[in-house]
C-alpha positions in Angstrom: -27.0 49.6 78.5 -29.7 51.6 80.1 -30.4 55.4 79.8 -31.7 57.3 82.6 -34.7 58.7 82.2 -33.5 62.0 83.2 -31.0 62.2 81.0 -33.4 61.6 77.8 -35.7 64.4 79.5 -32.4 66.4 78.9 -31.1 65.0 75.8 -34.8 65.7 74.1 -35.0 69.4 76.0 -31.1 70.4 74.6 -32.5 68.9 70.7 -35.8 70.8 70.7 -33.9 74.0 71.6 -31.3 73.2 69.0 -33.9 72.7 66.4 -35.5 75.8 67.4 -32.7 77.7 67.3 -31.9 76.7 63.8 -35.5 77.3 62.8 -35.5 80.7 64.0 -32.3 81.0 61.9 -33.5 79.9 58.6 -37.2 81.3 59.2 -35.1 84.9 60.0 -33.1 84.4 56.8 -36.6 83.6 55.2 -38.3 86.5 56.3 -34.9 88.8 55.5 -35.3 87.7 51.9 -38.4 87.9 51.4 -38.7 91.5 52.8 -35.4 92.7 50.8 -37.4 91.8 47.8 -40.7 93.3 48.5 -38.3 96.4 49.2 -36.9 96.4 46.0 -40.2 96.1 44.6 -41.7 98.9 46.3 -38.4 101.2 45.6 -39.4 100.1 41.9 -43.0 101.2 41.9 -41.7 104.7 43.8 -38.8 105.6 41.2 -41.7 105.0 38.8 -44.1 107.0 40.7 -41.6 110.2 41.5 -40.5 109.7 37.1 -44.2 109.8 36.5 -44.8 113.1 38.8 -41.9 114.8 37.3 -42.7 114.0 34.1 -46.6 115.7 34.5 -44.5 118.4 36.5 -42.3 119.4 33.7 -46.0 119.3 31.0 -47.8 121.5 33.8 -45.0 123.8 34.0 -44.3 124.0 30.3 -48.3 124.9 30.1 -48.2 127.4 32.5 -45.3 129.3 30.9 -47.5 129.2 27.8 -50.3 130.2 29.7 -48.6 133.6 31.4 -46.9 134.2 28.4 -50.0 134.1 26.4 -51.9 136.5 29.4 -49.1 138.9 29.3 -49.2 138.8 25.4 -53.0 139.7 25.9 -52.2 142.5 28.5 -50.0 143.8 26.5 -52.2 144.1 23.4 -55.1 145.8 25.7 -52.5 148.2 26.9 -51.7 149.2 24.0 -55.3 149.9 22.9 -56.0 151.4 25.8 -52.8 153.6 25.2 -54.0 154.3 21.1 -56.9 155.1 22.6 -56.7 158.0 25.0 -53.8 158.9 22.9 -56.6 160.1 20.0 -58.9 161.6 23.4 -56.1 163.7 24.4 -55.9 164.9 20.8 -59.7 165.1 19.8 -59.4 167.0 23.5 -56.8 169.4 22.1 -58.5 170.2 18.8 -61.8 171.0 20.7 -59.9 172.9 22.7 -58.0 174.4 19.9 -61.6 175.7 18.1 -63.1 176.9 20.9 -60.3 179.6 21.7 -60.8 180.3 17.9 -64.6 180.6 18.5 -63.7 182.9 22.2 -61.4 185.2 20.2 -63.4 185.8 17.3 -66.6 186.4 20.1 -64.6 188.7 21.9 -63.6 190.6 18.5 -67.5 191.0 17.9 -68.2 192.0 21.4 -65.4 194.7 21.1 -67.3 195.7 17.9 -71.1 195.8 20.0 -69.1 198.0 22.4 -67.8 200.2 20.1 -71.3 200.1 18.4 -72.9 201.1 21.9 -71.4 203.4 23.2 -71.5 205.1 20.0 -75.3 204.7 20.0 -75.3 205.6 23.9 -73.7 209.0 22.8 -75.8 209.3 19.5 -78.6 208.8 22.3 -77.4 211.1 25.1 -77.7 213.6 22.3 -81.5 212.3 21.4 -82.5 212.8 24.8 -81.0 216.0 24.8 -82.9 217.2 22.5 -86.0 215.5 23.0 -86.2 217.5 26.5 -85.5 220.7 25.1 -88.5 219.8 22.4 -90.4 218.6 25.7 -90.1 221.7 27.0 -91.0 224.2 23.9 -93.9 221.8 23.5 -94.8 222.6 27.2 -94.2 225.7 27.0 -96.9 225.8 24.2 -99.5 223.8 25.4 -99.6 225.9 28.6 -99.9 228.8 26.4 -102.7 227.0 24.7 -104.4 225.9 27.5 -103.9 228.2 30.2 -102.4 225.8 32.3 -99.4 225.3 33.9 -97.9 221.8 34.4 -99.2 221.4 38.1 -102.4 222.3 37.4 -102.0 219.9 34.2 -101.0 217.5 36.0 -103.9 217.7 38.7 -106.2 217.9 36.0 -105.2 214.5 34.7 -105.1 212.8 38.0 -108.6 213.9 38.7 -109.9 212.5 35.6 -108.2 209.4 36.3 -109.4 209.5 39.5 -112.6 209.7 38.4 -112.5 206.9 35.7 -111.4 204.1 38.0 -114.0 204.9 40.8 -116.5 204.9 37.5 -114.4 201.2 36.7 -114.5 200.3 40.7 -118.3 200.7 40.8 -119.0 198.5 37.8 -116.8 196.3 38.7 -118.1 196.1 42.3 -121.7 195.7 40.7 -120.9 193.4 38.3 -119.3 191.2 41.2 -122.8 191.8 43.4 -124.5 190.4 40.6 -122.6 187.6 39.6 -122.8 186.6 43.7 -125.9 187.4 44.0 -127.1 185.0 40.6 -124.7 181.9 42.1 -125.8 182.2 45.6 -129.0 183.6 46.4 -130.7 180.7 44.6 -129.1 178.2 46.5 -128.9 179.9 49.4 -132.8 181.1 49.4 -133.7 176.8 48.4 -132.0 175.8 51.9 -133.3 178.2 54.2 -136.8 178.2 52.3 -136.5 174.2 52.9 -135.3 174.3 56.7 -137.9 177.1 57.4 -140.4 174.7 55.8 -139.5 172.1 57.8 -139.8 173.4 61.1 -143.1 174.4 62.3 -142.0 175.7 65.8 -144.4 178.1 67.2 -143.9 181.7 68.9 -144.8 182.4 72.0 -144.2 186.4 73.2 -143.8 186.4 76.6 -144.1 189.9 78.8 -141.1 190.3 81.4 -143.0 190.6 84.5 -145.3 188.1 86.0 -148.8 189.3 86.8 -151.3 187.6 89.6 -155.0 187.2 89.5 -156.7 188.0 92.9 -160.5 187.2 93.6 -161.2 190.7 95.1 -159.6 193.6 96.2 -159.8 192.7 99.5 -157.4 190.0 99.1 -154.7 193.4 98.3 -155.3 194.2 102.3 -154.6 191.0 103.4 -151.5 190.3 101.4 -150.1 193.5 102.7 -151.1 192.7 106.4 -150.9 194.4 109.2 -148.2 197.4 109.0 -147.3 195.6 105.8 -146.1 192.4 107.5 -147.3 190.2 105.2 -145.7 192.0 102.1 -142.6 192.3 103.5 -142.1 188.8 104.0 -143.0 187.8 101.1 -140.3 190.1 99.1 -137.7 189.3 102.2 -138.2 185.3 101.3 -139.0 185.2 97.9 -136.3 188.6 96.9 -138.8 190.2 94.5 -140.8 193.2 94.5 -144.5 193.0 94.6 -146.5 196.0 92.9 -150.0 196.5 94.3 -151.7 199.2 92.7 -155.0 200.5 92.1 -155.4 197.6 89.0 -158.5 195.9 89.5 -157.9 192.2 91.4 -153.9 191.8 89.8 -150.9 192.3 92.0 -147.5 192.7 89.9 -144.3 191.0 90.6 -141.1 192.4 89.5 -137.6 191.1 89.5 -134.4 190.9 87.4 -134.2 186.7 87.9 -137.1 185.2 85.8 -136.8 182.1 87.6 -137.2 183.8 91.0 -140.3 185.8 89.8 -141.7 182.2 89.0 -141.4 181.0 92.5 -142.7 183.9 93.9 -145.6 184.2 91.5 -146.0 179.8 92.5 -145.8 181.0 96.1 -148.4 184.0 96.0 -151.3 181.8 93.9 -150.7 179.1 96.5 -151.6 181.5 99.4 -154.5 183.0 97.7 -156.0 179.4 97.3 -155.3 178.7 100.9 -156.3 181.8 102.0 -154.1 181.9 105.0 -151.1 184.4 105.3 -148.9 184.8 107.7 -145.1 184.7 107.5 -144.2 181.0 108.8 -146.7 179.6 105.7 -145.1 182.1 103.5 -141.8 180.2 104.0 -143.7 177.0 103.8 -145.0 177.2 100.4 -142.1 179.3 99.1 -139.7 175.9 99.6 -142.7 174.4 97.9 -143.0 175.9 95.3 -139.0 176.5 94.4 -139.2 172.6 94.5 -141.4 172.9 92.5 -139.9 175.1 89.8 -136.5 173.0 90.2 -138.3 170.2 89.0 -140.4 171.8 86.2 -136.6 173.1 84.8 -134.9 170.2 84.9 -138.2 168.6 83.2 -138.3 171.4 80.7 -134.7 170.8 79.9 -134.5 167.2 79.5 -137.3 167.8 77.0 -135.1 170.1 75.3 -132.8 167.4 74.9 -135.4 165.1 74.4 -136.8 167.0 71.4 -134.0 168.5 70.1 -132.6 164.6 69.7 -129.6 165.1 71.3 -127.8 162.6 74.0 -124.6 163.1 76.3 -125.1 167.1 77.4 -124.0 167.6 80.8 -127.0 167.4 83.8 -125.4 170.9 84.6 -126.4 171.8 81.2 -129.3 170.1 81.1 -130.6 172.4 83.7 -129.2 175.6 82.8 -131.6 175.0 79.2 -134.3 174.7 81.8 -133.8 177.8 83.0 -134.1 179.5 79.7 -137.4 178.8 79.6 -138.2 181.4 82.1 -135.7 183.7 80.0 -137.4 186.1 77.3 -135.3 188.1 74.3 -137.3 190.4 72.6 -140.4 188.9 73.9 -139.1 185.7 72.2 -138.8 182.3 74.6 -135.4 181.8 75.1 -135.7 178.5 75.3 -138.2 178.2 72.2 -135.9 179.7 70.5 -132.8 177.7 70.6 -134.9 174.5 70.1 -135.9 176.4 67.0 -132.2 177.4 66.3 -131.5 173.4 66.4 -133.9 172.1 64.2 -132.8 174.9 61.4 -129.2 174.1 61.9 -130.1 170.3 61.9 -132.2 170.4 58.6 -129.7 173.1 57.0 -126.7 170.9 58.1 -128.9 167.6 56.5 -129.1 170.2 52.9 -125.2 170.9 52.5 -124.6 167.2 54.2 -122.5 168.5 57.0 -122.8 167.2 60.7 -126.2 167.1 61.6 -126.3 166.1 65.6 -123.3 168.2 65.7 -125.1 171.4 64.6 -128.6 171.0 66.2 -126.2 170.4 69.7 -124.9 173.8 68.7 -127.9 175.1 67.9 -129.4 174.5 71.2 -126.7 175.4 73.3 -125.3 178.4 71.4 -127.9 180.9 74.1 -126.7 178.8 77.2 -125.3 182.0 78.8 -128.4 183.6 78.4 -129.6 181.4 81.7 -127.8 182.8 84.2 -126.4 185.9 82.6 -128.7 188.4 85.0 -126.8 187.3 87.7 -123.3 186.8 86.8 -120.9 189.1 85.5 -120.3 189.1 81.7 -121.8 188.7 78.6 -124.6 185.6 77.6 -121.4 184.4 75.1 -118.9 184.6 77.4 -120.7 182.8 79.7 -121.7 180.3 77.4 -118.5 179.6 76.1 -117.3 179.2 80.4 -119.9 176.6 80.5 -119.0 175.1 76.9 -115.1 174.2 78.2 -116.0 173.4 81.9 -118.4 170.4 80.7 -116.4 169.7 78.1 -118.5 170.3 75.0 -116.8 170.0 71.5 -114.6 172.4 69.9 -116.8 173.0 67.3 -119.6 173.8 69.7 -117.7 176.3 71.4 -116.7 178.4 68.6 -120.5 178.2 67.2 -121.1 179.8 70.8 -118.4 183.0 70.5 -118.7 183.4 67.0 -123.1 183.0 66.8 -123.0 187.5 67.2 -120.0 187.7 65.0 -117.6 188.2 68.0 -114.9 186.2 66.8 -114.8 184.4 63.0 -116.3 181.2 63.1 -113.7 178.3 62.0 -116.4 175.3 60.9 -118.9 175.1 58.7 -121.7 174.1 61.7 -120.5 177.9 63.5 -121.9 179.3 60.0 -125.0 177.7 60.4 -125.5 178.3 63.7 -125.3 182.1 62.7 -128.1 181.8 59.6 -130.0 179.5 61.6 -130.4 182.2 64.6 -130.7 185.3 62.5 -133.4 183.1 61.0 -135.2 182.4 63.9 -135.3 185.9 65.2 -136.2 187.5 61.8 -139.2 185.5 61.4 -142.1 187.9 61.7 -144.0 187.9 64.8 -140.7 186.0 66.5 -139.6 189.0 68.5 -140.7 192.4 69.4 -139.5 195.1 71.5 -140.6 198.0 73.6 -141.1 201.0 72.5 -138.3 203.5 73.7 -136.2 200.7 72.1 -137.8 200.8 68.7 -137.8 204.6 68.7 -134.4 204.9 69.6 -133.0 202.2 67.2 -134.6 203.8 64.7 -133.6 207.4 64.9 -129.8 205.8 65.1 -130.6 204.2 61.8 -131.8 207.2 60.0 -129.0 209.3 62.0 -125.6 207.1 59.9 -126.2 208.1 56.9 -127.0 211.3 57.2 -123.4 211.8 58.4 -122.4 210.9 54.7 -121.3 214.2 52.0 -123.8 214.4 49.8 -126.9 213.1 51.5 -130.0 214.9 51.4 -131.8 212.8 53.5 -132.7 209.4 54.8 -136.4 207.1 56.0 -136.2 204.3 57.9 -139.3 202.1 56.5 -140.7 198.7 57.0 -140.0 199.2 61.2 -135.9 199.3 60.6 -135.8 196.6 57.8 -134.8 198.7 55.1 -133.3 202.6 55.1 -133.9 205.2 52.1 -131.4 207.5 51.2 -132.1 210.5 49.2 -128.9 212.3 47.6 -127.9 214.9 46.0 -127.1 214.6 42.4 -124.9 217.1 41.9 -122.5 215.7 44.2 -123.3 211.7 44.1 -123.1 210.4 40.5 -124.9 206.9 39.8 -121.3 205.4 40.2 -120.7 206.9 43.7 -124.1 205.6 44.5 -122.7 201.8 44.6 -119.7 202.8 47.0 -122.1 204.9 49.1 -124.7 202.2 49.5 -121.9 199.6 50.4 -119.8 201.8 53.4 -123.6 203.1 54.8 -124.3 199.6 55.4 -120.5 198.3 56.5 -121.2 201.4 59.1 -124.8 200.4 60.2 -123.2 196.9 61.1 -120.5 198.3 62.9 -122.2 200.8 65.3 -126.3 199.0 65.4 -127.6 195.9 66.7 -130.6 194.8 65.3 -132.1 191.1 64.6 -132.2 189.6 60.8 -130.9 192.1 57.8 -131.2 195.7 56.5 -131.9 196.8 53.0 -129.7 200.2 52.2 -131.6 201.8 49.2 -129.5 204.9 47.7 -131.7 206.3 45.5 -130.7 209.3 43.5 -133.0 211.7 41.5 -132.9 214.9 39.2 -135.4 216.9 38.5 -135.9 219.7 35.7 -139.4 222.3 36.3 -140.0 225.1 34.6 -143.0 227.2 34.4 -145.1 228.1 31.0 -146.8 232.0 31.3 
């Protein structure tokens, strides 16, 4: 018989899901098996593991008991060292303690004793002094019976003589101070001035203070005048001097208080004698000539100044003010000669003593700056030096050289000293400077007049035209000690109350004499 085809599909599906069935059923058991005993394997291997870690638990903890109790043996030990040990502090503490009260009580038992000692001493002495002022008193009492003094005239006596011994000590202490000065200083002093004076070879030129014009003839007076003195009074209205005409021979004076205006005018007059014409509009004419003129021959004069002196970066306002000196005398000495000359002794001084040498010839030529316009502004040549100084901005140090160059204020550098040697210097030299003669005179007869003021002087010379001033005393009342104090306040007073160029010798001389007669 014949299956359907359809029914073995069926018959084949049902025994493939049967046998799958089954195979999941045994592979399930399998797999069940097999995992139970990789279970109890692994729950083998763990109670091993956790025996294994307690067992190195319970070694570790065992150590570490050991360990703290060892570490708290060990504390303990220290503790107790430590304890032993400030134990015996605390009683090496108390026996120091202990033997310095002792030592305290037996000091204050022997200071006790001093003050028992001392006051009984203090009494013992009370009663000394006692009686050493009531022996201090007979004693008195006998030497002014003795000497016929009594104790303020004692007393007077032997101030005096004291008195009298240390102005003896003063003066030879005073001289024996000049000398040792003098010996250090003088030399070295007298080798750097000799050297800077050596050095510079500037020349003198005296210069009078009024400007004098040769004429051809005398007629030329008549025409300068003009008519109803036209011509004259032109020339003083433009030019603002005064002109002199008087009978001296072919010379017309000029006369006026700025040097640099008498130049012009006296520039201005020789140019209309040559020309010959003169009238008032060429008057004008060749005055603006000739103050051109003189503008230009300043600022020439000045930059040569500069030029010479070797100087760089002054001012042009300055440059032209040292122009100006050159129509400005002191003395009769070129004011402008003479701070050139002032420059190169500071300069060559300065290069001696190896200070700054640009810095002092700039002071050097500057330091008489004032002395340019100071005829026609108010205030001294310093003070307006040291105005002109700060408003071009000059150096510090070149200012003070400026004030302090007379002594007006103290100079604070080393270059202001030498500025001060360098001009007494220059107008000390002989033949530098001169002065009229009312001047002199008067200068003089102030010289001799100071010490004459002084007790005890006889008289006093000026000699040598005011370089050095004799004083005669008396020797009954100046001793050769007093001579040394005398000599050193006359001259303090002669450079207070004079002014006078380079230095004065003060010579005290005392003498005694003894004449008798033989009959």
């Amino acid at each position: 018989m014949t299956i359907p085809i359809y029914v073995a599909i069926i018959i084949a599906v049902v025994c493939a899901i049967l046998f799958g069935v089954l195979g999941f059923i045994f592979g399930g058991q399998h797999r069940k098996k097999t995992a139970e005993a990789q279970i109890g394997s692994a729950e083998e291997e763990a109670a091993k593991i956790i025996n294994k870690a307690v067992g190195e638990a319970e070694t570790k903890k065992r150590e570490a008991v050991l360990e703290a109790k060892d570490e708290i043996h060990k504390m303990r030990t220290d503790a107790d060292r430590e304890l032993r040990e400030r134990r015996n502090e605390v009683q090496r503490q108390e026996k120091r303690m202990i033997s310095k009260e002792d030592a305290l009580e037996k000091r204050v038992e022997q200071l006790e004793k001093k003050e028992e000692s001392l006051a009984a001493k203090l009494k013992q002495a009370d009663n000394t002094l006692v009686e050493a002022e009531s022996i201090k008193r007979s004693q008195l009492e006998v030497l002014e019976r003795i000497t016929g003094y009594t104790q303020e005239q004692a007393k007077a006596y032997l101030l005096d003589t004291l008195e009298q011994t240390l102005k003896r000590e003063k003066a030879v202490k005073i001289r024996e101070y000049e000398e040792k000065t003098r010996e250090e200083s003088e030399n070295l002093a007298r080798e750097i001035i000799g050297t800077a004076i050596q050095r510079c070879a500037a020349d003198h030129a005296a210069e009078a203070t009024v400007s004098v014009v040769a004429l051809p003839n005398d007629e030329m007076k008549g025409r300068i005048i003009g008519r109803e003195g036209r011509n004259i009074r032109a020339i003083e209205t433009i030019t603002g001097v005064d002109l002199i005409i008087d009978d001296t021979p072919e010379a017309i004076t000029i006369s006026s208080f700025d040097p640099v205006r008498r130049e012009v005018a006296r520039l201005t007059l020789e140019k209309l004698i040559s020309d010959g014409r003169i009238h008032p509009a060429l008057i004008e004419k060749l005055f603006d000539k000739a103050k051109h003129e003189v503008d230009q021959t300043i600022r020439q004069a000045g930059e040569r100044a500069v030029i010479d002196a070797g100087i760089t970066g002054i001012h042009n306002e300055l440059v032209k003010l040292l122009g100006r000196l050159k129509y400005r005398t002191s003395y009769g000495q070129n004011v402008l000669n003479h701070s050139l000359e002032v420059s190169y002794i500071a300069g060559l001084m300065a290069s001696e003593i190896g200070a700054d040498v640009k810095l002092a010839k700039r002071a050097g030529l500057l330091h008489d700056i004032g002395k340019a316009v100071d005829h026609s502004q108010e205030g001294s040549h310093i003070e307006l030096g040291v105005e002109f100084a700060k408003r071009y901005k000059e150096n510090d140090i070149v200012v003070n050289a400026i004030q302090a160059h007379h002594g007006d204020v103290e100079p604070t550098s080393i270059i202001a000293c030498l500025v001060q040697a360098a001009d007494t210097v220059s107008a000390a030299r002989p033949g530098a400077r001169r002065e009229n003669l009312q001047n002199y005179i008067k200068r003089i007869k102030e010289l001799e007049d100071i010490p004459k003021n002084f007790d005890g002087v006889s008289d006093a010379y000026a000699i040598q035209a005011g370089r050095e001033i004799r004083v005669l005393v008396k020797p009954d009342k100046i001793s050769d000690d007093d001579m040394v104090l005398l000599s050193r306040t006359i001259a303090q007073k002669i450079e207070q109350e004079l002014e006078y160029p380079g230095q004065i010798k003060v010579n005290v001389i005392r003498e005694s004499r003894a004449v008798d007669y033989a009959k």
